[in-house]
C-alpha positions as CSV (number, residue, x, y, z in Angstrom):
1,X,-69.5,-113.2,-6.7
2,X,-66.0,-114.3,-7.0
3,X,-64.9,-115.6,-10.2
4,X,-63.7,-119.5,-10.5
5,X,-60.1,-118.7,-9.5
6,X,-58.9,-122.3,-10.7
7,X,-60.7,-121.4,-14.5
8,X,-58.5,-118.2,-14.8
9,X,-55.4,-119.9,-13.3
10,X,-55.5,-122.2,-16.3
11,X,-56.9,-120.3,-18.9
12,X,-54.1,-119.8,-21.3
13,X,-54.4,-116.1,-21.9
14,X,-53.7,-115.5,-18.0
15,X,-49.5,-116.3,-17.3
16,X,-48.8,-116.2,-13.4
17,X,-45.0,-115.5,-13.3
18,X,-44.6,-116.5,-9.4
19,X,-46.5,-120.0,-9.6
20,X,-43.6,-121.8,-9.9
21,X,-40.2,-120.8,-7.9
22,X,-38.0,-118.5,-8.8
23,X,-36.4,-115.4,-7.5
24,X,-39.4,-113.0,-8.6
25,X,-41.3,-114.9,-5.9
26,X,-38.6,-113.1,-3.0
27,X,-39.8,-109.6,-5.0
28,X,-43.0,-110.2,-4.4
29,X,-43.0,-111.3,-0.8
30,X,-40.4,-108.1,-0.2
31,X,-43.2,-105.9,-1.6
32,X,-46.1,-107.3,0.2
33,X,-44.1,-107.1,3.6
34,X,-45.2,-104.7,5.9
35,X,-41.4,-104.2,7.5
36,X,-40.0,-103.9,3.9
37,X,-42.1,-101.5,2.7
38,X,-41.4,-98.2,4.8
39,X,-38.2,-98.6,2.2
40,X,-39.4,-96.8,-0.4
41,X,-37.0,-96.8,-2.6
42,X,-36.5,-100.9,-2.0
43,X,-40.5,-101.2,-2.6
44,X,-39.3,-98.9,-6.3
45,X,-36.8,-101.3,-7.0
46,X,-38.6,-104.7,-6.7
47,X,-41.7,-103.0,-8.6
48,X,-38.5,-102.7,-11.0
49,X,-36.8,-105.9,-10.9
50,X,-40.4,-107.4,-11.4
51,X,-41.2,-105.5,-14.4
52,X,-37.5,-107.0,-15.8
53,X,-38.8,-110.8,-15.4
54,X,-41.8,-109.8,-16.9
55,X,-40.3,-108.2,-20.1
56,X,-38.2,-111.0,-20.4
57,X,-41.2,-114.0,-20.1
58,X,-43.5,-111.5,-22.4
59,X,-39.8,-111.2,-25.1
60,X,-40.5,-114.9,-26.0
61,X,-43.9,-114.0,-27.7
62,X,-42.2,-111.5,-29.8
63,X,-41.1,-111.8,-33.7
64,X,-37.4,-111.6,-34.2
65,X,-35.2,-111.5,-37.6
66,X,-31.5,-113.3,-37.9
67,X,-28.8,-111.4,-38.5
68,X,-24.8,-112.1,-39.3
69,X,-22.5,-110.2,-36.7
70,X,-19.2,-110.1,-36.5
71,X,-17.1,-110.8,-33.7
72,X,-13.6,-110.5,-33.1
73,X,-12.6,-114.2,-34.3
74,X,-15.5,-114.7,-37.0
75,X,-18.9,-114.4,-37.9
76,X,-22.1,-115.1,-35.6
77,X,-25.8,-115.7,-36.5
78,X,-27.7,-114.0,-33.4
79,X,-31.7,-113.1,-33.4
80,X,-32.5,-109.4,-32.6
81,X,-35.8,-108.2,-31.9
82,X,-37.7,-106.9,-34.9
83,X,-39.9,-104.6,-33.9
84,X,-39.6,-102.8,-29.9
85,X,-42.8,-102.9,-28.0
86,X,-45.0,-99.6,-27.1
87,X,-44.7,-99.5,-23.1
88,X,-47.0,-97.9,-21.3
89,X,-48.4,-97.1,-18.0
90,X,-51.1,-95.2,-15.6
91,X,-49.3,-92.4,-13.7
92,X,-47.9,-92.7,-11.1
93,X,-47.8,-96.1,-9.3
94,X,-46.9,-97.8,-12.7
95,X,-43.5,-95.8,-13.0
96,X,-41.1,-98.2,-11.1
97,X,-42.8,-101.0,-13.0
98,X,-42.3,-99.4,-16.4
99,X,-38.7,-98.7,-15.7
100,X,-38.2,-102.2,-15.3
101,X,-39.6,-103.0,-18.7
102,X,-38.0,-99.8,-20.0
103,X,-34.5,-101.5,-18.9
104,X,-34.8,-104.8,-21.3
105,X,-37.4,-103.1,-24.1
106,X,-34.8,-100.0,-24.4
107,X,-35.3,-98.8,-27.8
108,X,-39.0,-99.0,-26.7
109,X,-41.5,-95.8,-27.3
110,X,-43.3,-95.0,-23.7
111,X,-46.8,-94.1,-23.2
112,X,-48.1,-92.8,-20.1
113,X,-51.7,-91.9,-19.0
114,X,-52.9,-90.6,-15.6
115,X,-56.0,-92.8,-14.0
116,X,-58.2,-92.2,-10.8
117,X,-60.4,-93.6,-8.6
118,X,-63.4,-91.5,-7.2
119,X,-62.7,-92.0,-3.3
120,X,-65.3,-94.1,-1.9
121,X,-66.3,-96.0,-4.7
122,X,-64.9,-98.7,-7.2
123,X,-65.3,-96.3,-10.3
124,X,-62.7,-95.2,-12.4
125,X,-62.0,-92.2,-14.5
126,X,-59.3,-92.0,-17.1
127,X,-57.9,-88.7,-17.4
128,X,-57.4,-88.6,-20.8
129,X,-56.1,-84.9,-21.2
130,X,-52.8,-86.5,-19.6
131,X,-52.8,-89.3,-22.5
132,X,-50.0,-89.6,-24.6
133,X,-48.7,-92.1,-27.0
134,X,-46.6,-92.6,-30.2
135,X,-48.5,-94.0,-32.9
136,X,-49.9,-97.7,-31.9
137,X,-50.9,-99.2,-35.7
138,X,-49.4,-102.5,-36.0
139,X,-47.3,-102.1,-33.0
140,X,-46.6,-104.9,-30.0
141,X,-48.2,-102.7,-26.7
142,X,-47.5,-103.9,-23.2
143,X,-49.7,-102.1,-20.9
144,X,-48.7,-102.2,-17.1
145,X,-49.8,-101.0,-13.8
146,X,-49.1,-102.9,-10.7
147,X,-52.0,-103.0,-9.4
148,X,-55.4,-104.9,-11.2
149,X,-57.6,-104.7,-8.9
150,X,-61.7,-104.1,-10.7
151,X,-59.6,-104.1,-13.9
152,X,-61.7,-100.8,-15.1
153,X,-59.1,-98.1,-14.9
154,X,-56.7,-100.6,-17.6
155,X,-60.1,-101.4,-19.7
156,X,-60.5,-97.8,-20.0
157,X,-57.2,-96.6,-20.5
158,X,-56.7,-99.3,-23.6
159,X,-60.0,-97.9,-24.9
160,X,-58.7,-94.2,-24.5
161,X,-55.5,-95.4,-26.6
162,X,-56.8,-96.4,-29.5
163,X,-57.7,-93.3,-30.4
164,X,-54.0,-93.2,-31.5
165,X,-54.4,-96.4,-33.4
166,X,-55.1,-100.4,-33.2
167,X,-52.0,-102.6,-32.1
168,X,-51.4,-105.9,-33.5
169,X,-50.7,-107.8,-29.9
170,X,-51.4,-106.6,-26.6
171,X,-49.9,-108.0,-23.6
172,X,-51.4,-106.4,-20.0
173,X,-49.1,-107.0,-17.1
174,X,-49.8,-106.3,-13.0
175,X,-48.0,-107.5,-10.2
176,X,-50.6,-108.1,-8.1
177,X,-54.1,-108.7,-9.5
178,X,-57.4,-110.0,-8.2
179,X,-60.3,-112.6,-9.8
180,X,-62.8,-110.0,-10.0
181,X,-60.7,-107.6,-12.0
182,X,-58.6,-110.1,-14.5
183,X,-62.2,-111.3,-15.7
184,X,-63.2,-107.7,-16.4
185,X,-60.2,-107.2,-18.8
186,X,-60.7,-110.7,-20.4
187,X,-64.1,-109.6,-21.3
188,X,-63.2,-106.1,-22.2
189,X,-59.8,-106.1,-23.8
190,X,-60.6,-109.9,-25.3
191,X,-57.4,-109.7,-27.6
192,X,-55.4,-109.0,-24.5
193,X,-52.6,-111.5,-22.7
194,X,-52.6,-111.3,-19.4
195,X,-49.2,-111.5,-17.0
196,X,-49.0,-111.4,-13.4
197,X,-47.0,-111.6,-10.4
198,X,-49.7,-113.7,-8.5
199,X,-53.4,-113.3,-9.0
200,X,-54.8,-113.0,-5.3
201,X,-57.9,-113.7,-3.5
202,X,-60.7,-111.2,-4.0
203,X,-62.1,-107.6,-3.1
204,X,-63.1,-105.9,-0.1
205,X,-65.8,-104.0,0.0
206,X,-63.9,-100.6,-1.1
207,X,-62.3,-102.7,-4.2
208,X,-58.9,-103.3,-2.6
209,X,-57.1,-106.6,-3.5
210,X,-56.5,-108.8,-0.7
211,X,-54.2,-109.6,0.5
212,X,-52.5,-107.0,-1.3
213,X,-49.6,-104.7,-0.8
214,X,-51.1,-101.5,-0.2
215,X,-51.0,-98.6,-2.2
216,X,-48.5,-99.0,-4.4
217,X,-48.3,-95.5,-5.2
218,X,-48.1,-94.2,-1.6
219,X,-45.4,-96.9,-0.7
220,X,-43.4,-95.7,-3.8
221,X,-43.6,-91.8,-3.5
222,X,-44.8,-90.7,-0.5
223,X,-49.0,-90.7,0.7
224,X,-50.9,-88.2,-1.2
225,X,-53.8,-85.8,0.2
């Protein structure tokens, strides 16, 4: 059964970047476009440029300290950022993505895990051996992956990184995700916020979202065997 896609839309841990109008709405349409897509490094770059909005909307929920600069005719209070943000992301699809959030967040620490799913079936393994992360005790993590599709492979690869400690804010960002699969990591990762690009209609039955992009991996590097 498909979850209540109105209750999620205004549940206020779920933030839909592309509800209202604005230029990450032309990203997202670019990506999802069939003719747009055989141009790889295009489909990289609006992964990119969507991962920039995103860091920006997720920066206004951050802590920042006042500080006196000095510019060349007098002095100027400005707000810096206190503490940078742990990014990570699930090899490889997520790597346009990150760089976007890599581009504003960029004294950031990166994390990176690789994720799979068994071929013919919605489960997920985390390949954990591939896991690696800078110490996450007390930290601000933003977790992203383009793709949220059942929403296991992010519940388990949050788990998997706490073995490296317990953050004090998580934020989970996907461009595309689907009802099914943002309920799942509401109910598993309940101290998590949730941003997307648009939050789509449902499953098929081999746990794609539609109406999708694709692969976002394939469309970004090249198909796989």
């Amino acid at each position: 059964m498909v979850p209540d896609l109105e209750a999620l839309t205004t549940n206020d841990r779920v933030h839909i970047v592309c509800a209202e109008p604005s230029i990450a709405n032309h990203f997202l349409a670019e990506l999802r476009d069939v003719s747009v897509q055989r141009d790889s490094l295009r489909f990289r770059r609006n992964l990119q440029r969507l991962g920039e909005i995103m860091a920006y909307r997720i920066s206004s929920q951050l802590e920042y300290t006042e500080k006196t600069v000095q510019t060349p005719l007098a002095e100027s209070t400005g707000q810096l950022l206190g503490d940078f943000p742990v990014l990570a992301t699930v090899l490889r699809a997520g790597l346009p993505f990150h760089q976007g959030f890599l581009n504003y967040f960029d004294q950031s620490p990166s994390a990176f895990v690789a994720a799979y799913r068994i071929e013919a079936t919605s489960r997920v393994e985390v390949q954990v051996d591939y896991l690696s992360a800078p110490n996450l005790d007390g930290r601000v993590l933003i977790l992203a992956d383009p793709m949220l599709a059942t929403g296991k492979s992010l519940a388990l690869t949050y788990r998997a990184m706490l073995r490296f400690g317990q953050p004090r804010q998580v934020h989970i960002a996907a461009v595309i995700a689907s009802p099914e699969g943002v309920q799942h990591v509401m109910q598993e990762v309940p101290e998590a916020q949730l941003w997307l690009a648009a939050l789509d209609d449902h499953l098929n039955e081999h746990a794609y979202i539609v109406p999708g992009l694709g692969d976002a991996g394939d469309l970004s590097y090249g198909s796989k065997l």
